[in-house]
C-alpha positions as a Markdown table, in Angstrom:
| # | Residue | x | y | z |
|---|---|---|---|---|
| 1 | Unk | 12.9 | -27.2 | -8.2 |
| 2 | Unk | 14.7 | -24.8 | -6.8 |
| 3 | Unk | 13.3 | -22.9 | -3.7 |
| 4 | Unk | 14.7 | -19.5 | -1.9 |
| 5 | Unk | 14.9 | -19.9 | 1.9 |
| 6 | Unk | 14.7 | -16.4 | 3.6 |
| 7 | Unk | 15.8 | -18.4 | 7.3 |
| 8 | Unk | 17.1 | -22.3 | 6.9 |
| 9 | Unk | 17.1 | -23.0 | 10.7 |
| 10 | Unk | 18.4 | -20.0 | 12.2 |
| 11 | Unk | 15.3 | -17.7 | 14.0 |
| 12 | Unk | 16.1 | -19.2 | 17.7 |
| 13 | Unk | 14.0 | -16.6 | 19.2 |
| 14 | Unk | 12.6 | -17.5 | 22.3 |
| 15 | Unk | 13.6 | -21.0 | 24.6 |
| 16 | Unk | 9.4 | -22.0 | 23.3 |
| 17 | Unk | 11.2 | -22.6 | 20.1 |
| 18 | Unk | 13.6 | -25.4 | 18.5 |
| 19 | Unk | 13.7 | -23.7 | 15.5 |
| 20 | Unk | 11.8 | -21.8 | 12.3 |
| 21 | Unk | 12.0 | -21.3 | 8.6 |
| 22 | Unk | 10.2 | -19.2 | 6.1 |
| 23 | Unk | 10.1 | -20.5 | 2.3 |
| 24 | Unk | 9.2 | -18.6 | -0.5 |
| 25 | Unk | 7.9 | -20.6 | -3.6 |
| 26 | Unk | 6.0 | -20.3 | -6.4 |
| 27 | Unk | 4.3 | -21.4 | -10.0 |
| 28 | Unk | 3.5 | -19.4 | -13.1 |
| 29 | Unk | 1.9 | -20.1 | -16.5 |
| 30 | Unk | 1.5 | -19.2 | -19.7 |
| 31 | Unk | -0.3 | -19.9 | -23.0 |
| 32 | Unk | -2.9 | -20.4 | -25.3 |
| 33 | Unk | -7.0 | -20.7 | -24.1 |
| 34 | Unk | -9.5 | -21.9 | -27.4 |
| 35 | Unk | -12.9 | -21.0 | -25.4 |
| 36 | Unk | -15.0 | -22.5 | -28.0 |
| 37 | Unk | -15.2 | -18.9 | -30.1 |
| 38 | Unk | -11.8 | -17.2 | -29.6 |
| 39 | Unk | -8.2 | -18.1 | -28.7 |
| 40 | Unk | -6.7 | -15.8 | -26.0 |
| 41 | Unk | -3.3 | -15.4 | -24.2 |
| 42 | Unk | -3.8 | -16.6 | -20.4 |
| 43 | Unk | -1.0 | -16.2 | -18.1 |
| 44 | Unk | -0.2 | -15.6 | -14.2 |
| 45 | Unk | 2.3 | -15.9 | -11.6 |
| 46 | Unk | 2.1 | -16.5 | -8.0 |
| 47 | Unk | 4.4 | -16.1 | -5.0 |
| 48 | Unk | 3.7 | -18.7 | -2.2 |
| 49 | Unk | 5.1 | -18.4 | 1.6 |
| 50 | Unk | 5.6 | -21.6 | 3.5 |
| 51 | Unk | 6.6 | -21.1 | 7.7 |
| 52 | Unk | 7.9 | -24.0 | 9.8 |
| 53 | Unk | 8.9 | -24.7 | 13.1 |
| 54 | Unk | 9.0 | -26.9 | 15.9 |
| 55 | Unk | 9.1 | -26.3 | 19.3 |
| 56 | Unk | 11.1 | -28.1 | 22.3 |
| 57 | Unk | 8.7 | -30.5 | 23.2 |
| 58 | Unk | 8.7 | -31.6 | 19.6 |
| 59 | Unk | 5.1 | -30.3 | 18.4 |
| 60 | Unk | 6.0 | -29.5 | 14.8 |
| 61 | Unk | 3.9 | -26.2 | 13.6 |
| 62 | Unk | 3.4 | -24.0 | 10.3 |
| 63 | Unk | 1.5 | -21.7 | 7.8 |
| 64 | Unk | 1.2 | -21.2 | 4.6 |
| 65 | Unk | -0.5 | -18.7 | 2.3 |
| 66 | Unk | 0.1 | -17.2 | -1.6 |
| 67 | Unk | 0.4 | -13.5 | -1.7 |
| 68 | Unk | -2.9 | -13.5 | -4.0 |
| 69 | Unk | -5.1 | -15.2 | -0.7 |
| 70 | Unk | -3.9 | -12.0 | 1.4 |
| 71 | Unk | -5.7 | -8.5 | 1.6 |
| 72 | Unk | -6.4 | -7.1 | 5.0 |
| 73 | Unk | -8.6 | -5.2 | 4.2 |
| 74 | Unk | -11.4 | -7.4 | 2.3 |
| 75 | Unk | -14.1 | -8.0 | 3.7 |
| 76 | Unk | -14.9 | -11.2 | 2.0 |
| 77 | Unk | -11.8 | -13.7 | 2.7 |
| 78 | Unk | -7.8 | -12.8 | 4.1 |
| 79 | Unk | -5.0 | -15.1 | 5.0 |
| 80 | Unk | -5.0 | -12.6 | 8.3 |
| 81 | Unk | -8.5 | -13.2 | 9.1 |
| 82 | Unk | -7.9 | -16.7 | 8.9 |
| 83 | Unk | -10.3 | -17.8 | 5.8 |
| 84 | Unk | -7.2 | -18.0 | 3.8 |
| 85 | Unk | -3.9 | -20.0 | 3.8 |
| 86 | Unk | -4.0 | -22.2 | 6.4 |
| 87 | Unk | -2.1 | -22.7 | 9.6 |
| 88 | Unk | -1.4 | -25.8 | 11.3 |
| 89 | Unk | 0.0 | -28.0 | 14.7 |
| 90 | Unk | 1.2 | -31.9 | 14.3 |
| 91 | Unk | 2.5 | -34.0 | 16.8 |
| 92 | Unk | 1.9 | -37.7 | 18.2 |
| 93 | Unk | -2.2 | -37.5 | 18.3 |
| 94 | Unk | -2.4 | -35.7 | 14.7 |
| 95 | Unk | -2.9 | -32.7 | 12.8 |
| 96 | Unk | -5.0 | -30.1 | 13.2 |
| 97 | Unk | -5.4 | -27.3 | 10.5 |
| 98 | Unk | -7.5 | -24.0 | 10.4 |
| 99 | Unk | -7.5 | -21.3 | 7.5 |
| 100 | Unk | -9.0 | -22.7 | 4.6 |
| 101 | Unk | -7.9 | -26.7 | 4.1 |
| 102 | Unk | -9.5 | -29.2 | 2.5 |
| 103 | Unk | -12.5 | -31.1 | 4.1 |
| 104 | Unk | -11.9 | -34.1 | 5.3 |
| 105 | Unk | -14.1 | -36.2 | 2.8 |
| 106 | Unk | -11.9 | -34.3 | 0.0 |
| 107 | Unk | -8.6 | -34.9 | 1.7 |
| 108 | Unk | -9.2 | -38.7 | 2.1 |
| 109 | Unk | -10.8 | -39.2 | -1.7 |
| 110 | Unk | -9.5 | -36.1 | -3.5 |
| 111 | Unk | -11.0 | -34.7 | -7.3 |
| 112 | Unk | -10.2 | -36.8 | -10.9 |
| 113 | Unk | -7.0 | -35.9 | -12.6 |
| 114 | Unk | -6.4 | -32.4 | -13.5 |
| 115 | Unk | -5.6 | -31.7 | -17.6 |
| 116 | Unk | -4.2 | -28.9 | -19.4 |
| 117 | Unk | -1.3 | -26.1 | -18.7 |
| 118 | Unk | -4.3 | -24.5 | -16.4 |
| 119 | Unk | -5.1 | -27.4 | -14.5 |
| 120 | Unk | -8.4 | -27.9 | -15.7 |
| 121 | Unk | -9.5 | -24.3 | -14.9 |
| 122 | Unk | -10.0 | -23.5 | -19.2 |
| 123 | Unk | -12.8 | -25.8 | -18.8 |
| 124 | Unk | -14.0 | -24.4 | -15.2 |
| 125 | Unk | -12.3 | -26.8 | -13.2 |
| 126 | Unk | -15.0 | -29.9 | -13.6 |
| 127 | Unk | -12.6 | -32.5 | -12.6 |
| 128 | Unk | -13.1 | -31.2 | -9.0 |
| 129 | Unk | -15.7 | -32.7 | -6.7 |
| 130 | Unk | -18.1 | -30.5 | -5.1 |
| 131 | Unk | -17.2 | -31.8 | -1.7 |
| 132 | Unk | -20.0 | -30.0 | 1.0 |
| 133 | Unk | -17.6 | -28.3 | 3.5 |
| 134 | Unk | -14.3 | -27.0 | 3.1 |
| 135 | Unk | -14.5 | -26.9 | -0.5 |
| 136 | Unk | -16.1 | -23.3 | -1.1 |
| 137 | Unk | -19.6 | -24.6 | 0.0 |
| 138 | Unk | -19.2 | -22.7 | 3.3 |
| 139 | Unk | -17.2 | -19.4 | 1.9 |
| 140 | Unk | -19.7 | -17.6 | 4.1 |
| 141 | Unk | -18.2 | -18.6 | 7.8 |
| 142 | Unk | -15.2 | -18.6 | 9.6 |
| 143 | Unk | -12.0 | -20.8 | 9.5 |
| 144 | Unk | -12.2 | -24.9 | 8.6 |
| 145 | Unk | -10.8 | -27.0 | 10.6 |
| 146 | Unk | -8.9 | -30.4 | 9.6 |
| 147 | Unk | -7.8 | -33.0 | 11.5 |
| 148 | Unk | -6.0 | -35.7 | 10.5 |
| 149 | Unk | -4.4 | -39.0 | 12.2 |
| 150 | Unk | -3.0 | -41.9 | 10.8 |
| 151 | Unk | -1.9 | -45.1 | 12.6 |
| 152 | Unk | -0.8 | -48.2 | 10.4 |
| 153 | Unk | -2.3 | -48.5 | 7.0 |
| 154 | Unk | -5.6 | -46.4 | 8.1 |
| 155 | Unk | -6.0 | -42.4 | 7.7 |
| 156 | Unk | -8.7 | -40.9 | 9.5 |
| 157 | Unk | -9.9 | -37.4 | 8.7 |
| 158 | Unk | -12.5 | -35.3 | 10.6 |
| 159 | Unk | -13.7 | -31.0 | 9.8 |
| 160 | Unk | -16.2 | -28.6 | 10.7 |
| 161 | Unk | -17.1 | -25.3 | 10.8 |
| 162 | Unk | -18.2 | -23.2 | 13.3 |
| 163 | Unk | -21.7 | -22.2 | 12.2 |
| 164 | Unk | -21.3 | -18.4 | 12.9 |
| 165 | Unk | -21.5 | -16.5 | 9.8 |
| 166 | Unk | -18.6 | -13.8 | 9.4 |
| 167 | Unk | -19.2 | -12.9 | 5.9 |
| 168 | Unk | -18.2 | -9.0 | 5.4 |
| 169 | Unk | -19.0 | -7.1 | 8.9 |
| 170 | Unk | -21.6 | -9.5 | 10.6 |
| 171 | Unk | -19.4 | -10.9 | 12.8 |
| 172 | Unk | -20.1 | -7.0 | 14.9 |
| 173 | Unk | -23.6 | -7.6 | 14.7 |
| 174 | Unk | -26.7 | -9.4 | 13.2 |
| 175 | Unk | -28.4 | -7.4 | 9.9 |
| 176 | Unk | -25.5 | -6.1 | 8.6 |
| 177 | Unk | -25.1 | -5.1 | 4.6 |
| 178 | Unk | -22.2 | -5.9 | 2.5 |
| 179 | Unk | -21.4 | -6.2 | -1.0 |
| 180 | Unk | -20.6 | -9.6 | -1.9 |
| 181 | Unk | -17.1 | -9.5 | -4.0 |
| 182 | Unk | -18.7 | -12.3 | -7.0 |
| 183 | Unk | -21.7 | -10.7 | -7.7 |
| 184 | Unk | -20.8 | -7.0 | -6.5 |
| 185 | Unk | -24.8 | -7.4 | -4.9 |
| 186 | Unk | -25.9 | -6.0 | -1.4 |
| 187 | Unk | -26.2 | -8.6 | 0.7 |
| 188 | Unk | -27.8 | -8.8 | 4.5 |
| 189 | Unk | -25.7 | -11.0 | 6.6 |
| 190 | Unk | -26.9 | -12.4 | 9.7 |
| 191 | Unk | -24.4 | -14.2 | 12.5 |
| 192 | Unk | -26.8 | -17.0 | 13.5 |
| 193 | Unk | -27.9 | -17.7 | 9.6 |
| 194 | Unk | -25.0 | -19.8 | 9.1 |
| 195 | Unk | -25.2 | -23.9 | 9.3 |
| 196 | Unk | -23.0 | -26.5 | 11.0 |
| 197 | Unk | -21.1 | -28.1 | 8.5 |
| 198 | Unk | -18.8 | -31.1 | 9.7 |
| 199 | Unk | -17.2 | -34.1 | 7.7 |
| 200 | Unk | -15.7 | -37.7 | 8.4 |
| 201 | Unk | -13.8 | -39.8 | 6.4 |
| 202 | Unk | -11.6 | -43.1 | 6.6 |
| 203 | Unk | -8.9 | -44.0 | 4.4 |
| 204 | Unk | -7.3 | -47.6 | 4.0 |
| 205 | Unk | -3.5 | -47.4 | 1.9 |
| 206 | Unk | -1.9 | -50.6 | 0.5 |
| 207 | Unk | 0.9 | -51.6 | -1.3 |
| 208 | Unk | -0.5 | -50.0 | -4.7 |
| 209 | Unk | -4.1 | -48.9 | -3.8 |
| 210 | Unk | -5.9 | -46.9 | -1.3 |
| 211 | Unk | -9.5 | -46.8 | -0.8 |
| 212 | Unk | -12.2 | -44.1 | 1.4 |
| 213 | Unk | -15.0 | -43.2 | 2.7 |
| 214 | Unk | -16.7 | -40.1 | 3.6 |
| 215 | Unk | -19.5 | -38.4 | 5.4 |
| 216 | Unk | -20.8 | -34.9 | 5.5 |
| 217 | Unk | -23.1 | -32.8 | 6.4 |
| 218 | Unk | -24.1 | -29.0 | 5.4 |
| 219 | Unk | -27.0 | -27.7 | 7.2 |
| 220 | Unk | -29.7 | -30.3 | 5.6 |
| 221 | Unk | -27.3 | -31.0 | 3.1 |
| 222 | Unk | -26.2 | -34.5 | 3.3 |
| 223 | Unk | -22.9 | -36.5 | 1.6 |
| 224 | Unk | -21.9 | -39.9 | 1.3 |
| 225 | Unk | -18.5 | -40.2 | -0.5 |
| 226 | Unk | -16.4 | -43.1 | -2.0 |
| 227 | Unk | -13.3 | -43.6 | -3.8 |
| 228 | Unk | -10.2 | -45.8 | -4.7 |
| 229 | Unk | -7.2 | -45.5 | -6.8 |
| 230 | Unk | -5.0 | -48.1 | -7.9 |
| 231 | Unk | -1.3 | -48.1 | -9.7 |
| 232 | Unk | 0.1 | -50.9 | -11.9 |
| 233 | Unk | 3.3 | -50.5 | -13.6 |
| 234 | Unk | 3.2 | -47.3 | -15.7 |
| 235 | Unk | -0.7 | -46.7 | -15.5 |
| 236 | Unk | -2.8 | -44.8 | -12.8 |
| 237 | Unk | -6.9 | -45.5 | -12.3 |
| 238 | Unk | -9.2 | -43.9 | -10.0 |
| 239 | Unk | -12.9 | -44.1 | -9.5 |
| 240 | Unk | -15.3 | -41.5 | -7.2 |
| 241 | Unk | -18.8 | -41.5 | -6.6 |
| 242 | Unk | -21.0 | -39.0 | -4.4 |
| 243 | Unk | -24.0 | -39.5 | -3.5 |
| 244 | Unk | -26.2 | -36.3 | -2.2 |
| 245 | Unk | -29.0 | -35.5 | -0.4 |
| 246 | Unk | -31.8 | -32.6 | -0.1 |
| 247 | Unk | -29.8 | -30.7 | -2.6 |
| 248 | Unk | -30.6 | -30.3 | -6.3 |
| 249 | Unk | -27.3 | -32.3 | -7.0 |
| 250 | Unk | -28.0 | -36.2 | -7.1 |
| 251 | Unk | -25.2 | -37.7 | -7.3 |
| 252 | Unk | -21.7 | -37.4 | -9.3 |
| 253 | Unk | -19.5 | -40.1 | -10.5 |
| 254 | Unk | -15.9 | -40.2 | -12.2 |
| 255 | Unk | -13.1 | -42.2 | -13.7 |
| 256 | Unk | -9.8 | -41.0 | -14.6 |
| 257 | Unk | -6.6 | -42.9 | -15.6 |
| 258 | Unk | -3.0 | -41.9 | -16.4 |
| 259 | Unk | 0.2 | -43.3 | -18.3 |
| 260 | Unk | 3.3 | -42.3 | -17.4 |
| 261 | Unk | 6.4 | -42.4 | -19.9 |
| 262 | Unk | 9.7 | -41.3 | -18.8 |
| 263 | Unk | 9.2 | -37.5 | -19.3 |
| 264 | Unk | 5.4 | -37.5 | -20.9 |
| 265 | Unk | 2.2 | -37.9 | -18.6 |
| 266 | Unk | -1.3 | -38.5 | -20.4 |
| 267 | Unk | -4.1 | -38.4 | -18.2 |
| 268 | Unk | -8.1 | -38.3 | -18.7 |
| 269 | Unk | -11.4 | -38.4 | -16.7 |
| 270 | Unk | -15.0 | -38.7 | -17.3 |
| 271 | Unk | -17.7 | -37.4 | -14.7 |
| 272 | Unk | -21.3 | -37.7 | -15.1 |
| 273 | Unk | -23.2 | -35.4 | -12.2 |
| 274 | Unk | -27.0 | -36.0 | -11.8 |
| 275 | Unk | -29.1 | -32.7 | -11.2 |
| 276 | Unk | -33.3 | -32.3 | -10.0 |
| 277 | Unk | -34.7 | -30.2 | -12.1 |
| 278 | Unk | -38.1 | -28.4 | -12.4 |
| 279 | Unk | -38.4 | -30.1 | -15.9 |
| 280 | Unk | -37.2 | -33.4 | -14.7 |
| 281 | Unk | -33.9 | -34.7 | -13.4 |
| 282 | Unk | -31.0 | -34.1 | -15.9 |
| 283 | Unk | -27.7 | -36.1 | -16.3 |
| 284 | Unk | -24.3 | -34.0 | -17.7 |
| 285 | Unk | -21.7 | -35.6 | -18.9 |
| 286 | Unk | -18.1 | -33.8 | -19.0 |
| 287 | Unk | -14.9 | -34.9 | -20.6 |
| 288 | Unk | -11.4 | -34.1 | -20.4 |
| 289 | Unk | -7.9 | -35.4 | -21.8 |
| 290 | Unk | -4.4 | -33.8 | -21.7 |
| 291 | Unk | -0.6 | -34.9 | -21.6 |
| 292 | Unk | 2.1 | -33.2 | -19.6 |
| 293 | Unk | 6.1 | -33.0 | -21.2 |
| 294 | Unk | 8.4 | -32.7 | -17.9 |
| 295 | Unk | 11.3 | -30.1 | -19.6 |
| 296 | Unk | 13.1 | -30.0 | -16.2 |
| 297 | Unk | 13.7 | -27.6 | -13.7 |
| 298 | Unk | 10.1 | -27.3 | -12.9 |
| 299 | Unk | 8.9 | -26.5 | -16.6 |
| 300 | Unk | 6.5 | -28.3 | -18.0 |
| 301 | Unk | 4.9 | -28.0 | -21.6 |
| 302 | Unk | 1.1 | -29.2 | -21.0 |
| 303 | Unk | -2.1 | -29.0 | -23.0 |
| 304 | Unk | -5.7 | -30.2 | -22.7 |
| 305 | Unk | -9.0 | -30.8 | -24.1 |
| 306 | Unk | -12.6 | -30.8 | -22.2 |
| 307 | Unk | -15.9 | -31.4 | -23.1 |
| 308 | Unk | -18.6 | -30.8 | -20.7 |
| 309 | Unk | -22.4 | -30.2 | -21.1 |
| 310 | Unk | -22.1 | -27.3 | -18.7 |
| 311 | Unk | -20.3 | -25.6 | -20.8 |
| 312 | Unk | -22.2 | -26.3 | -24.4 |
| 313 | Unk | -18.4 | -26.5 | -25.9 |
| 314 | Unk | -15.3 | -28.2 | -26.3 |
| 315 | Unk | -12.3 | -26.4 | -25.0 |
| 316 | Unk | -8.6 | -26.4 | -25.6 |
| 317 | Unk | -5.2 | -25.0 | -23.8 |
| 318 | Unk | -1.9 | -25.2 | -24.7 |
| 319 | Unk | 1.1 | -23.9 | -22.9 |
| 320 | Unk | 4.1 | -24.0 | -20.1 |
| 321 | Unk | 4.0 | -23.7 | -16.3 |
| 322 | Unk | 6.9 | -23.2 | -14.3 |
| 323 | Unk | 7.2 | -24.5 | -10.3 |
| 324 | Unk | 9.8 | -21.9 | -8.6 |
């Protein structure tokens, strides 16, 4: 992969720095989506900056952000208002992230194995785990924060958020009315409405296995998170299982497995999520399988299949994506 450098380790600007870099990168897809009625052409491209540095005293420190997570002048989310991209510090004690990162029970156990030239998003992205913070559960507030430490085989992870509402204007002022960008309603936002959201997790690595657990907790919201994932030769497995509280959600479990040969990756997963319902709890089942064909030079020819009772069909994609 092949990646254009706009400064390689030049950008000696002040004596507080060692040195910077800004790298530009990107993906891009395209193909064919069978929604279950149609088949339409899906495609995109995306641009994504990546700044480095370190200082004297050795603290190494960065950003990143695609151009499609920045504009100023939303009032929903911005790379400049910190809710997108994510910026980070890393030295002896750690790492500690803000912008939008992953939680830390999602960055310890991580979602089931992605399918299809659109990364599972033809079938609405069901191989990802609704983790309860940092993972679009708190789009409402402020920056996440991450940290992470690891010492000898063990990972620990810890976020929050801040519990202070910024959605739109509110930050200026309790009561205020904005139009919410994904359902284009009025909405009233109010600065204290928000809740604490904060998550733990531990992670134990071996030779060919790793193994977590996670905690969380989203206002009454509560989380309880395990996962492992284990390689033998040529074939990846991993299992997760969530287990929630006071929310309609239940629980959700998941298996996936891969098979790697030379240039061609199968993978599959199978997640079963648990849901209270007025009528009486419900169980959905969703399926997916899809095989990757490395072409080199960042192309890959990939395709998919998923069947999930959310979606009351059985969808298909078929195409290349490109890493830049």
């Amino acid at each position: 992969m092949k990646k254009v450098l706009f400064a390689t380790s030049a950008l000696v600007m002040s004596a507080g720095f060692a040195s910077a870099e800004v790298a530009v990168s990107g993906d891009g897809r395209m193909g064919v989506i069978y929604d279950g009625n149609d088949a339409q052409f899906s495609s995109r491209a995306r641009v994504k900056f990546t700044l480095t540095g370190e200082s004297d005293a050795g603290l190494s420190f960065g950003g990143a952000f695609r151009v499609d997570q920045e504009d100023y002048n939303s009032d929903y989310r911005s790379a400049a208002k910190g809710t997108r991209g994510v910026v980070w510090i890393s030295g002896t004690y750690g790492k500690l992230s803000m912008g939008d990162p992953v939680g830390a029970a999602e960055a310890a156990i991580g979602d089931l194995y992605e399918v299809g030239y659109t990364e599972g998003e033809f079938g609405g992205d069901i191989e990802e785990i609704g983790f309860l913070v940092g993972d679009g559960n708190n789009r409402d507030q402020g920056p996440t924060a991450l940290y992470e430490y690891t010492i000898n085989n063990i990972s620990l992870y810890a976020s929050m958020t801040d519990g202070v509402n910024t959605f739109g204007n509110a930050i200026f002022g309790s009561g205020t009315t904005v139009i919410d960008p994904e359902t284009g309603l009025e909405v009233v936002t109010n600065t204290d409405s928000a809740d604490l959201a904060y998550s733990v997790a531990a992670k134990y690595e071996g030779s060919n296995f790793w193994a977590s657990l996670s905690y969380s907790k989203n206002g009454d919201a509560k989380e309880i998170g395990l996962g492992a994932e284990a390689t033998f030769n040529n074939f990846a497995f991993k299992g997760v299982y969530m287990d929630y509280e006071d929310i309609a959600l239940q629980y959700t479990a998941g298996l996936a497995a891969s098979y790697q040969m030379d240039a061609i990756l199968v993978k599959g997963f199978w997640r079963q999520d648990k849901w209270e319902e007025v009528t009486g709890d419900e169980k959905y089942d969703s399926f997916g399988i899809g095989a990757d064909y490395d072409l080199g030079g960042g192309a890959v020819l990939a395709g998919g299949i998923i069947d999930t009772d959310y979606l009351d069909d059985t969808v298909v994609d078929f195409g290349v994506k490109f890493s830049f």
